[in-house]
C-alpha positions as CSV (number, residue, x, y, z in Angstrom):
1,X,0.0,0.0,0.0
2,X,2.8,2.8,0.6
3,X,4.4,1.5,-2.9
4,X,0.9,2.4,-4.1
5,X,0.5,6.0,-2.3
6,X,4.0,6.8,-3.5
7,X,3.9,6.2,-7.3
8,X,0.4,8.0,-7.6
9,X,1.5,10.5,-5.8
10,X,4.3,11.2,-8.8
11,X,1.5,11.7,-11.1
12,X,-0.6,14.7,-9.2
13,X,0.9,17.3,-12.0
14,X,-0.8,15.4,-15.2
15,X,-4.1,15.9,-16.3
16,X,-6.5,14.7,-18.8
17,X,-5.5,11.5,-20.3
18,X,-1.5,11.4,-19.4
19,X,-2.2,11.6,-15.6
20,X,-5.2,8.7,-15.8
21,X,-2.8,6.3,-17.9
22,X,0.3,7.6,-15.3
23,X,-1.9,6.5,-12.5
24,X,-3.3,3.0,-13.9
25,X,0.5,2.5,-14.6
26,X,1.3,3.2,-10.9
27,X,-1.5,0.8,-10.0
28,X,0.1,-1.9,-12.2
29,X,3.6,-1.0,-10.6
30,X,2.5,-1.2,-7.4
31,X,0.8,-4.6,-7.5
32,X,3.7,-6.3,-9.0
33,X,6.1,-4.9,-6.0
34,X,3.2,-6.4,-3.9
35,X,3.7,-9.7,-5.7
36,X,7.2,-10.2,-5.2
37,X,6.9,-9.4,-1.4
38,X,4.3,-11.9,-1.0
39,X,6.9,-14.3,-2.9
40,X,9.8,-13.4,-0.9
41,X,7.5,-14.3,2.4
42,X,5.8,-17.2,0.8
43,X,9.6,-18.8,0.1
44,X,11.0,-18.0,4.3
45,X,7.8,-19.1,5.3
46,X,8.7,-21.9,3.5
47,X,12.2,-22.5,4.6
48,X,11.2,-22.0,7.9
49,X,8.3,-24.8,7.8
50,X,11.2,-27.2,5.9
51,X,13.6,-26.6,8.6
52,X,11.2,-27.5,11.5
53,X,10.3,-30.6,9.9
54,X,14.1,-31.4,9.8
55,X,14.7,-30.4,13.4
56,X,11.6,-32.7,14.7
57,X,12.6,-35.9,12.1
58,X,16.0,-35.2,13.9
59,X,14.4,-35.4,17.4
60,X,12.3,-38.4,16.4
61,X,15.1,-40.3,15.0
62,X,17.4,-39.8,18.1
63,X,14.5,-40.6,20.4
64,X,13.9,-43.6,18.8
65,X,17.9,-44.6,18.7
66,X,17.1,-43.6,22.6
67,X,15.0,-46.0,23.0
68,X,16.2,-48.8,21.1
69,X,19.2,-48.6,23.0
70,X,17.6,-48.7,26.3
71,X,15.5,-51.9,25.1
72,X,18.8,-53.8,24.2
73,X,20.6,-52.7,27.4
74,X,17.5,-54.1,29.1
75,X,17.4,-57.3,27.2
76,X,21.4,-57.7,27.9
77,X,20.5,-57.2,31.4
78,X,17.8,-59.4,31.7
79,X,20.1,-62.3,29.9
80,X,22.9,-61.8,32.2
81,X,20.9,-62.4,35.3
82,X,19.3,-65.1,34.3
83,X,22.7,-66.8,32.9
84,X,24.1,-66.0,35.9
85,X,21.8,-66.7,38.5
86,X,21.7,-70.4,36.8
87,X,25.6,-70.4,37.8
88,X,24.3,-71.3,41.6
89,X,22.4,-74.1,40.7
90,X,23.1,-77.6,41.9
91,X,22.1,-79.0,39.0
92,X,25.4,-79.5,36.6
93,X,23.6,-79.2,32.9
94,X,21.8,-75.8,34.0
95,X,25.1,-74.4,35.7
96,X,26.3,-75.5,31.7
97,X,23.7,-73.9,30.5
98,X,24.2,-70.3,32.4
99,X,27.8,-71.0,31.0
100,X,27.5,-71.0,27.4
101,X,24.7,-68.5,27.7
102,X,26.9,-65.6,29.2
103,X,29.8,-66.9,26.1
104,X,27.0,-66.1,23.8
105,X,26.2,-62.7,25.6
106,X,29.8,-61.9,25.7
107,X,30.4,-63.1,21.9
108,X,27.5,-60.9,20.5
109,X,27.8,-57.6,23.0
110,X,31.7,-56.9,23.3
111,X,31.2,-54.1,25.8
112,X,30.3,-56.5,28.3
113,X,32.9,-59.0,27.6
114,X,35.3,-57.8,30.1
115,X,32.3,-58.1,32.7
116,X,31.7,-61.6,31.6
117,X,35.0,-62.5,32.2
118,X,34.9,-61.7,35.3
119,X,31.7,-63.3,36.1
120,X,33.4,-66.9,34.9
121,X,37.0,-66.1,36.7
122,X,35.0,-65.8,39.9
123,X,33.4,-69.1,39.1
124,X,36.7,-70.8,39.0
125,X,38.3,-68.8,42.1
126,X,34.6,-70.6,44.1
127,X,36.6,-73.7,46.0
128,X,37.1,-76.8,44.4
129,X,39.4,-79.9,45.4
130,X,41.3,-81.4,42.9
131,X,41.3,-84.7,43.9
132,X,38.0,-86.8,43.8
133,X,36.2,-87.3,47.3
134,X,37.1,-90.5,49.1
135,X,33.3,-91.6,49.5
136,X,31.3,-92.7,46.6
137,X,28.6,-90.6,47.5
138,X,30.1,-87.2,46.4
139,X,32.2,-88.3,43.6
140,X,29.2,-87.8,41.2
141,X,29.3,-84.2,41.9
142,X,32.4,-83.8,42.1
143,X,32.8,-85.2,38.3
144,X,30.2,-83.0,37.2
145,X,32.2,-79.8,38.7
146,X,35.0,-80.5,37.1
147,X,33.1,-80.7,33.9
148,X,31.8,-77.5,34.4
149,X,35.3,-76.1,35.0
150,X,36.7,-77.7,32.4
151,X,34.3,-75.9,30.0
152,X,34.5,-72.3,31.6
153,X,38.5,-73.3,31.5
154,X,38.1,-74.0,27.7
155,X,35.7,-71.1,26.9
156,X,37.9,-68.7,28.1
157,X,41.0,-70.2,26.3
158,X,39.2,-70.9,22.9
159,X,38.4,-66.7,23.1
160,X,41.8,-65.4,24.1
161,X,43.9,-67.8,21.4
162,X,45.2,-66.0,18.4
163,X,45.8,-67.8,15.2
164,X,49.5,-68.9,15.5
165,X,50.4,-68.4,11.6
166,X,49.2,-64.7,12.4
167,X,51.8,-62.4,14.1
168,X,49.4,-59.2,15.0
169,X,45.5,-60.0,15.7
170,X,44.8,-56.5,13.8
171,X,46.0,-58.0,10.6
172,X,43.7,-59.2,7.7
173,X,44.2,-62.4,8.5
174,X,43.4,-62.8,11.8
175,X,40.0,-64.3,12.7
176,X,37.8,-61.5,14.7
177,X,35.0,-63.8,15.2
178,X,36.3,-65.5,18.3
179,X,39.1,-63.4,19.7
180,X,38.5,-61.4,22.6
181,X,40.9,-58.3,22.6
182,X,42.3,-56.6,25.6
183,X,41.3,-59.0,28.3
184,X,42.2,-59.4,31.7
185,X,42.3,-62.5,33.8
186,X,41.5,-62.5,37.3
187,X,42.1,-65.9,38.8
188,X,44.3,-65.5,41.9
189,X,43.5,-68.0,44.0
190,X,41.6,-70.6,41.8
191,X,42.5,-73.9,41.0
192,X,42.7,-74.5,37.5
193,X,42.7,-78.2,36.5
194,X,45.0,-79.2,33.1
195,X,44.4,-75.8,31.8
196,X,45.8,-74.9,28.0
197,X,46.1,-71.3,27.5
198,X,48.7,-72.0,24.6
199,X,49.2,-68.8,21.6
200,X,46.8,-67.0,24.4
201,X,46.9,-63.4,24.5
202,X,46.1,-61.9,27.5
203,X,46.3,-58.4,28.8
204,X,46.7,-58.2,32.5
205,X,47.2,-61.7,34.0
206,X,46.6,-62.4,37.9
207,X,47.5,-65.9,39.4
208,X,48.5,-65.3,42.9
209,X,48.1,-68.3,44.8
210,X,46.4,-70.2,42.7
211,X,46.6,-73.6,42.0
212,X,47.3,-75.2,39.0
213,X,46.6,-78.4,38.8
214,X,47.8,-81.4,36.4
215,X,49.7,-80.0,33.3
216,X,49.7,-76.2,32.7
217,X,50.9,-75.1,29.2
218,X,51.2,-71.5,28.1
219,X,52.8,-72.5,25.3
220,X,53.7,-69.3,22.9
221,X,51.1,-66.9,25.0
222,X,51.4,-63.5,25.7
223,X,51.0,-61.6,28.8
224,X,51.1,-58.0,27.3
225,X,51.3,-56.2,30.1
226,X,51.3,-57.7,33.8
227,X,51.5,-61.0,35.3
228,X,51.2,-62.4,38.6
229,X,52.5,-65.5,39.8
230,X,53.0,-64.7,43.3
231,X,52.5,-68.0,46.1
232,X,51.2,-69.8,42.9
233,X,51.7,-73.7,42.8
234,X,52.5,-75.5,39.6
235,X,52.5,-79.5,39.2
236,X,54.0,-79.0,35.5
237,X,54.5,-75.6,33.6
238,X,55.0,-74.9,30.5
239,X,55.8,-71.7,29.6
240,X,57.5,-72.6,26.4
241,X,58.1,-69.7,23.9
242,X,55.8,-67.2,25.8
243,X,56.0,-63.7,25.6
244,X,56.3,-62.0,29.0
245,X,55.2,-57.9,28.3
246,X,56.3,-55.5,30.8
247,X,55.9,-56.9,34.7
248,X,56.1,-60.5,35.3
249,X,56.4,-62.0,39.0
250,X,57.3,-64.9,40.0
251,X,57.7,-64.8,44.0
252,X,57.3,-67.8,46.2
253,X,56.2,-69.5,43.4
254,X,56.2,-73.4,44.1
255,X,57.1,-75.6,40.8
256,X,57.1,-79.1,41.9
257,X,57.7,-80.9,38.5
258,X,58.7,-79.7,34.8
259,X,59.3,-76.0,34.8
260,X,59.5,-75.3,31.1
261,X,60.8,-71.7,30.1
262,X,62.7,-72.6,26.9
263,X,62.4,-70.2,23.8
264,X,60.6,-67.8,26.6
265,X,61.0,-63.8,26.2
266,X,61.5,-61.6,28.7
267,X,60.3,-57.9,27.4
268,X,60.6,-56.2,30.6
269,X,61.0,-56.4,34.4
270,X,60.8,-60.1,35.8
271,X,61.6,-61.5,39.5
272,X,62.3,-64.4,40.4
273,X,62.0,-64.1,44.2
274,X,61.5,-67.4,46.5
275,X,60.9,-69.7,43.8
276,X,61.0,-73.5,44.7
277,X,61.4,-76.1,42.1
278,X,61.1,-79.9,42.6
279,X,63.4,-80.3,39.2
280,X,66.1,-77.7,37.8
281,X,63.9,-75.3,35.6
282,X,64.7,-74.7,31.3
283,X,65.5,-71.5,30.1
284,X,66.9,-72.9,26.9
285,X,67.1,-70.6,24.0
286,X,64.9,-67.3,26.1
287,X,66.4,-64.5,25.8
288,X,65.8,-61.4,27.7
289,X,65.3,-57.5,26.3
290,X,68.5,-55.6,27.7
291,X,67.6,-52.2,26.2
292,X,67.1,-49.9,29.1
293,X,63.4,-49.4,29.1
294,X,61.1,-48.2,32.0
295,X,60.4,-52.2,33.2
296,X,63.7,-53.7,31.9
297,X,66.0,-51.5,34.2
298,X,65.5,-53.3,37.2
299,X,65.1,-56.7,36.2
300,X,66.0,-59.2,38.8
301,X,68.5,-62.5,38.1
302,X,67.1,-65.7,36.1
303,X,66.6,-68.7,38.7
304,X,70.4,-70.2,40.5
305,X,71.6,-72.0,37.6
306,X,71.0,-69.7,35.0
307,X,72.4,-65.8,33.8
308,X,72.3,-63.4,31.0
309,X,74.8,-63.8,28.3
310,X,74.3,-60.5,26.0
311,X,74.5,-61.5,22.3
312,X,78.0,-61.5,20.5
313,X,78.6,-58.6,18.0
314,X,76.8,-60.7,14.7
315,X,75.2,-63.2,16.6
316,X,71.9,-64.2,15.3
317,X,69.1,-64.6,17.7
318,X,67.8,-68.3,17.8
319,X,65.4,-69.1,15.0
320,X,61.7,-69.3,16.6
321,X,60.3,-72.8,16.7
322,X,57.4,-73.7,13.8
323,X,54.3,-72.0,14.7
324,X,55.6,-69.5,16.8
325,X,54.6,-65.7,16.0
326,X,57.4,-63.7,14.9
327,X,58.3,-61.5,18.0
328,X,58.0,-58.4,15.7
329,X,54.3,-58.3,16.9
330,X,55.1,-56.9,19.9
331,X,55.9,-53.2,20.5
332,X,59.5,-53.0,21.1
333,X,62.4,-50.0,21.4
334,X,64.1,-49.0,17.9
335,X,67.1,-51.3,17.4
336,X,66.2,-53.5,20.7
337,X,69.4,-54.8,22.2
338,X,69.3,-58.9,23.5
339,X,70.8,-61.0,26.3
340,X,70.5,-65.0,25.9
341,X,69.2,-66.7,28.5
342,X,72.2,-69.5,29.3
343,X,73.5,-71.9,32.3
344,X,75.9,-70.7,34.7
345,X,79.5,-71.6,33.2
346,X,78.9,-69.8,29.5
347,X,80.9,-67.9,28.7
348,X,79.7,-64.0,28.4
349,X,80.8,-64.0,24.7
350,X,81.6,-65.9,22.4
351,X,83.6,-65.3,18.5
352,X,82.5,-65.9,15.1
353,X,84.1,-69.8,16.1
354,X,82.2,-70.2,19.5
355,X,85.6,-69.4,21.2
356,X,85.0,-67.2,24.4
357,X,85.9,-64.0,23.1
């Protein structure tokens, strides 16, 4: 309306004919200015509607996400209770069943594996005797517990065990379906019956005084980080080509048969404190990190019977046995430095001829 006013106003000083076609032009003027106002309003209006709709589909979508989420952790919660409230029955096939349901819950939700873990480590640190009861009565139960160790034993394994032809679990080749990465293993104080964690990888290992019973073989496992062997009791070890990460402790640690450390590396700090062995131990072939890292500094002398002989200038390391992972999967210092692992009486170097230097 004030376009209007304005252009007829320009055409008060015609008359006759001129000012009534000025005026009808003004009209015409003025109604298309109108028009393209109304466009411009019509179009935020719009763009304004449009971007509501956006922001409320946005809203929508995330509540639903929301919700979705909630429902799962609700169902994951509901699972777990259930799996592990059939953990303290005394029947054997439902304690089997509660088992292999939290392996599936832990297998399809990987944010609660750790939590799982945990659940079947405490099942295995509940007492249990090794030896079969004396009366006929109990040894029924008594077989069936053992089955049901046996399984949470071999569960656990079957889940930390990296393919042995593969040297880093990240690589292409390495079978994600099964692996658990970045576990830790709380067992101190279980008893652990013929247990094979070999070409294991485990993160944080703890095994104070527990008891291992029968034939323990960590053959060509890792412990990445820490390990705890503190007042543990062995029957037979193996520890043959493991890799020991950063912290490993051995103290008061009771080997009463084969005590199996050949082709073992020693990545950081290790002590060897109070150890007992029933038969002279095997460090045959280890061979021990001697570049001055935060947990190799203060390492602590191999077993009596056994010292450090740093390598010769040329000499190779041994050749890993067939099946062993290269040691190149592990993190190590830029041009790492090695000590082999020998019996007292070696000499501390030797020449290109094995003649002590």
């Amino acid at each position: 309306m004030l376009s209007l006013w304005a252009l007829l106003a320009q055409t008060d000083g015609l008359r006759g004919a001129d000012r009534a076609k000025a005026r009808m032009d003004a009209v015409k003027a003025a109604l298309t200015v109108g028009a393209g106002t109304g466009g411009a309003a019509a179009l935020l209006l719009t763009a304004r509607r449009q971007w509501l709709n956006e922001r409320e589909q946005i809203h929508r979508e995330a509540v639903d996400a929301s919700t979705e989420q909630d429902a799962t952790e609700r169902r994951i919660t509901e699972l777990y209770t259930a799996a592990a409230a059939q953990l303290g029955s005394e029947s054997a096939p439902v304690r089997l069943a509660g088992i292999y349901a939290l392996e599936r819950l832990a297998q399809d939700h990987p944010d609660h594996r750790q939590t799982i873990v945990d659940v079947m480590c405490a099942y295995l640190r509940m007492p249990f005797n090794p030896a079969p009861p004396a009366e006929d009565e109990g040894r029924t139960g008594w077989k069936q517990e053992k089955v049901v160790r046996a399984t949470v034993q071999k569960l656990l394994a079957d889940h930390l065990r990296v393919d042995p032809k593969v040297s880093d679990s990240r690589s292409p080749g390495h079978s994600r379906i099964t692996f658990w990465p970045d576990i830790q293993l709380n067992l101190s104080g279980a008893t652990l019956i013929d247990v094979d964690f070999t070409y294991c990888r485990i993160q944080h290992a703890d095994f104070r005084y527990t008891h291992f019973a029968g034939t323990t073989n960590f053959a060509h496992a890792e412990i990445v980080e820490r390990g705890f062997f503190h007042g543990t009791t062995f029957e037979h070890a193996i520890f043959r080509g493991v890799w020991f990460g950063q912290f490993i402790l051995f103290d008061a640690t009771n080997f009463r048969g084969i005590a199996d450390f050949e082709g073992a590396t020693f990545a950081g700090y290790a002590r060897w404190g109070r150890c007992s062995f029933a038969q002279p131990p095997s460090f045959r072939e280890a061979r021990a990190l001697t570049t001055e890292t935060e947990w190799t500094t203060n390492r602590q002398p191999f077993p009596s019977g056994w010292k450090e002989r740093p390598l010769a200038e040329g000499e190779p390391l041994p050749e890993p046995e067939r099946g062993r992972r290269t040691w190149s999967a592990h993190p190590l210092p830029e041009n790492p430095r090695w000590a082999l692992v020998v019996q007292d009486g070696t000499p501390d170097r030797t020449d290109a001829d094995g003649a002590p230097a």
